[in-house]
C-alpha positions in Angstrom: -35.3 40.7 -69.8 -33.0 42.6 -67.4 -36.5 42.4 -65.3 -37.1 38.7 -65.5 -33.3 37.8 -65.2 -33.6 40.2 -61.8 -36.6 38.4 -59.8 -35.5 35.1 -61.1 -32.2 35.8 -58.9 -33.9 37.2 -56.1 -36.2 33.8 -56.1 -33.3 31.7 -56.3 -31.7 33.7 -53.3 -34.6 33.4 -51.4 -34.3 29.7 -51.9 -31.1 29.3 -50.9 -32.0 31.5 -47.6 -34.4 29.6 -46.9 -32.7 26.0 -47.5 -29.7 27.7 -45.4 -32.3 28.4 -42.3 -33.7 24.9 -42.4 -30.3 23.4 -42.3 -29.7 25.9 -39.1 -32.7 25.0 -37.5 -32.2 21.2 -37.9 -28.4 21.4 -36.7 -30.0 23.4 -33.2 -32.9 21.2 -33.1 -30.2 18.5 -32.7 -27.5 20.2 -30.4 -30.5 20.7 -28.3 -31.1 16.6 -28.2 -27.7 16.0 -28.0 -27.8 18.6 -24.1 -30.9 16.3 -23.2 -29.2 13.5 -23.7 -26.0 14.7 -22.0 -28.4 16.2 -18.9 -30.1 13.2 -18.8 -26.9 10.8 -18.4 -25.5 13.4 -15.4 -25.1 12.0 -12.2 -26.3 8.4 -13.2 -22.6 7.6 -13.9 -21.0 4.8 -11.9 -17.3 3.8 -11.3 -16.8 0.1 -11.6 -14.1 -1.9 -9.5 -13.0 -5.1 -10.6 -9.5 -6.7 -9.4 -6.8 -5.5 -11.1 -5.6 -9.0 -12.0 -8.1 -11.3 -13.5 -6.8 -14.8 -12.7 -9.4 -17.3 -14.3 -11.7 -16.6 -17.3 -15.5 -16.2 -16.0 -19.1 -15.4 -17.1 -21.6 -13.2 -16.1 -25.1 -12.3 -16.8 -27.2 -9.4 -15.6 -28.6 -12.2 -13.1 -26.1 -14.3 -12.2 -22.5 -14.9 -13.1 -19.9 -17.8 -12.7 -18.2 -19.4 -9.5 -14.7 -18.1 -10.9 -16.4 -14.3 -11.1 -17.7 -14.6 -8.0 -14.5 -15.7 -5.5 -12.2 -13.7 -7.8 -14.9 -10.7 -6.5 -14.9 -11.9 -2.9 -11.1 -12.5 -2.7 -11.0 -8.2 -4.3 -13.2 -7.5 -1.7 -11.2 -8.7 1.0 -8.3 -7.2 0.1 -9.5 -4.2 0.0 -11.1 -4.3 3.5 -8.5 -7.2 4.9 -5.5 -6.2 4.0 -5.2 -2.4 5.1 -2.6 -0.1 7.3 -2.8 2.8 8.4 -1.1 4.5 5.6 -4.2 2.7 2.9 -7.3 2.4 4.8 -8.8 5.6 3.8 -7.8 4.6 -0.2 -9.0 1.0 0.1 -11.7 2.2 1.5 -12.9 4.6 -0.8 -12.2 1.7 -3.7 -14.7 -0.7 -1.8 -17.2 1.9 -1.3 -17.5 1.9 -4.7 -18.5 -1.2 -5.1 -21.0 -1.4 -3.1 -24.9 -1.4 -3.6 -26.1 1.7 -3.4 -28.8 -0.2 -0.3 -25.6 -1.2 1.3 -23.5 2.2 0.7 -24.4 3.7 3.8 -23.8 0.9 6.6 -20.7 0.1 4.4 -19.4 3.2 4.9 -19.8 3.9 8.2 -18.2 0.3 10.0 -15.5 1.1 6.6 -15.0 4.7 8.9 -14.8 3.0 12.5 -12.4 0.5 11.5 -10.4 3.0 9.7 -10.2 4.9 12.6 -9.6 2.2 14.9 -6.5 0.7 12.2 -5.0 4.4 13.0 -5.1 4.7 16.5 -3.9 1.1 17.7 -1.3 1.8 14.7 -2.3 -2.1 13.5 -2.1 -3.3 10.4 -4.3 -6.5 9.1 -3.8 -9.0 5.9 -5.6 -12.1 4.7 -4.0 -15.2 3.7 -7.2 -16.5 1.5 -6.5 -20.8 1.3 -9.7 -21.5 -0.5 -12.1 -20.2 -1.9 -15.8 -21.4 -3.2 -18.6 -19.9 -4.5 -22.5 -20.2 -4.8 -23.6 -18.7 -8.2 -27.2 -19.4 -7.3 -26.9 -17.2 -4.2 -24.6 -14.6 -5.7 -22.3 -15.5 -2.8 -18.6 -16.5 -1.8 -17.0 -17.8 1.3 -13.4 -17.2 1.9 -11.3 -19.5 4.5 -8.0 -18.3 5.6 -5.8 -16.6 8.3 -6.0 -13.0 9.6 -2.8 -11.7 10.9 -3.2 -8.3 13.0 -0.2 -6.6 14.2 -0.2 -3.6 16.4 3.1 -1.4 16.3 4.7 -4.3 14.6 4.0 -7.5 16.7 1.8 -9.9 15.7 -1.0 -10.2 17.9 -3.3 -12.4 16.0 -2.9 -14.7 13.8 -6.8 -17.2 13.3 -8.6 -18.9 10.7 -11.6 -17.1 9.6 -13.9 -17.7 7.3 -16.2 -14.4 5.6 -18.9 -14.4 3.2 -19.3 -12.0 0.7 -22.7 -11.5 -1.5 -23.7 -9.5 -4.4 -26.0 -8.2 -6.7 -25.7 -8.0 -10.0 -26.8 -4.9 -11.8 -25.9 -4.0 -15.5 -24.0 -7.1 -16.2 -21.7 -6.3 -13.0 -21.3 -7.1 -9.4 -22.9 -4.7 -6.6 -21.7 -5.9 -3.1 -24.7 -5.9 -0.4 -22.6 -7.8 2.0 -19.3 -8.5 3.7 -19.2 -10.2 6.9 -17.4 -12.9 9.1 -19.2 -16.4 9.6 -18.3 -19.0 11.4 -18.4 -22.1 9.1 -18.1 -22.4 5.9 -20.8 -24.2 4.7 -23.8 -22.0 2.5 -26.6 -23.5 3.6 -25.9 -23.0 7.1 -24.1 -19.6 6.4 -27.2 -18.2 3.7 -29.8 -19.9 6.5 -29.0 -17.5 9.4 -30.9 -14.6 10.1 -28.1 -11.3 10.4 -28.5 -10.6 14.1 -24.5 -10.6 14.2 -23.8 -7.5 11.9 -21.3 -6.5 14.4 -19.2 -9.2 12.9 -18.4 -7.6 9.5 -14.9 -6.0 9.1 -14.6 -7.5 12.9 -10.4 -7.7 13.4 
């Protein structure tokens, strides 16, 4: 009996070790899906800038979005390239770097680095008064009309209407910018019409 009560334990040990091990190997088995995962998310992270203040209620889609998204966009955009001294450049310039397209990032970054440099050394400081705003969901784009005021060492030294178009892409259900330049008109089909021969016009003071 003593016999039979002994190997009746040992089998219900070896039942339980064996139980315990699966349990083991299905909780590494799973730690070691939950690093893929985690490996395969590294570096595909993104920071998102939106404006701080949302003014208007909008849509978007992951292939177009509303007129109200779209100049609210434009108008963050500009202040963050538009309205800089020398004391902010370099931060609001960083912020709209990462906004941009990745195919854009580059060329963005380095007129974003020129005028940077240029805001330091003349000591000038630049703002945008935006007075309207419109939008062309279609083309992902918004023109903005207003005044630029430059002032070097604290007198004004310009003070124009402008007009600049920004454009977009959207990608994951949010706004990518691929442009940023100053037009001369303000009318889309004139504005999305041109060929870009006049680069040398975006982020132009």
């Amino acid at each position: 009996m003593k016999k039979d009560a002994y190997e009746a334990d040992v089998q219900v040990l070896s039942t339980q070790n064996k139980n315990l091990w699966l349990a083991v190997a299905g909780l590494i088995l799973l730690l070691i899906l939950a690093l893929m995962l985690v490996w395969s998310s590294m570096g595909s992270s993104r920071t998102v800038v939106t404006p701080p203040n949302i003014e208007k209620s909008f849509w978007i889609t992951n292939g177009t979005a509303s007129d109200t998204y779209l100049t609210q966009m434009a108008q963050w955009v500009s202040f963050l390239s538009l309205d800089v001294t020398p004391d902010n450049v370099a931060y609001k310039s960083d912020l709209l770097l990462k906004l941009a397209h990745p195919d854009y990032h580059g060329a963005l970054q380095q007129k974003l680095r020129i005028n940077a440099e240029k805001i330091r050394r003349d000591n000038a400081s630049t703002s945008f008064d935006v007075r309207v705003a419109k939008a062309a969901p279609d083309a992902l784009a918004a023109i903005l009309t207003g005044y630029l005021k430059v002032t070097i060492n604290g007198t004004v030294v310009k003070n124009e209407l402008r007009h600049y178009l920004a454009r977009f892409s959207i990608v994951g259900g949010q706004a990518q910018l691929i442009k940023f330049r100053r037009v001369k008109i303000d009318d889309f089909k004139a504005v999305l019409a041109e060929t870009e021969t006049d680069d040398e016009n975006e982020l132009e003071q």
